[in-house]
N, C-alpha and C positions, 0 to 999 in steps of 0.2 A: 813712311810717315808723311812725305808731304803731298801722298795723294789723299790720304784720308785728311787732312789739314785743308788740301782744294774743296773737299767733298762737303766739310764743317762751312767751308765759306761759300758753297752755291745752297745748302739747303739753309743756310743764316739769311741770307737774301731772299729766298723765296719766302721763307718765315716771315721776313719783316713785311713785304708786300701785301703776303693775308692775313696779318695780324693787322694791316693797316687798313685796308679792304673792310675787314668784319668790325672794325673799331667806327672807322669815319662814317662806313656807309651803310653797316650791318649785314653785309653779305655775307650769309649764314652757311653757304658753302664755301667761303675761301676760310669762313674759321674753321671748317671739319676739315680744307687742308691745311690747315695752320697746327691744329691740333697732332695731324697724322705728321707731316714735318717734325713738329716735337718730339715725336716719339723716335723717329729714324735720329734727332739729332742728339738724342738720350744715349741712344747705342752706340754712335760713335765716339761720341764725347767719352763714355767708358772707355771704351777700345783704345783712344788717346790717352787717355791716363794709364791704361796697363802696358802701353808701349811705352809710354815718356817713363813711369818708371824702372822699365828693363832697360832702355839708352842710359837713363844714369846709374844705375849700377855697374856699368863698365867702364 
């Protein structure tokens, strides 16, 4: 669990940079990896939640 936790917190970082990126200065490729970011951090963020709830059923 707390690698995918580290994993949520390097692609949360990168996210924030090109979402900042395409926001302040409209660089139109740090939003397609901003966007591509999201999506990896969809799948984990799942992934988190079906493990956080198998740890408390025990």
């Amino acid at each position: 669990m707390n690698e995918l936790i580290e994993k949520m917190h390097t692609l949360f970082g990168a996210l924030k940079v090109d979402a900042g990126l395409q926001a302040e200065k409209g660089n139109k490729s740090a939003g397609a990896r901003a966007r591509k970011t999201s999506l990896e951090l969809e799948k984990l963020l799942k992934e988190f939640r079906k493990v956080s709830l198998e740890t408390s059923k025990k």
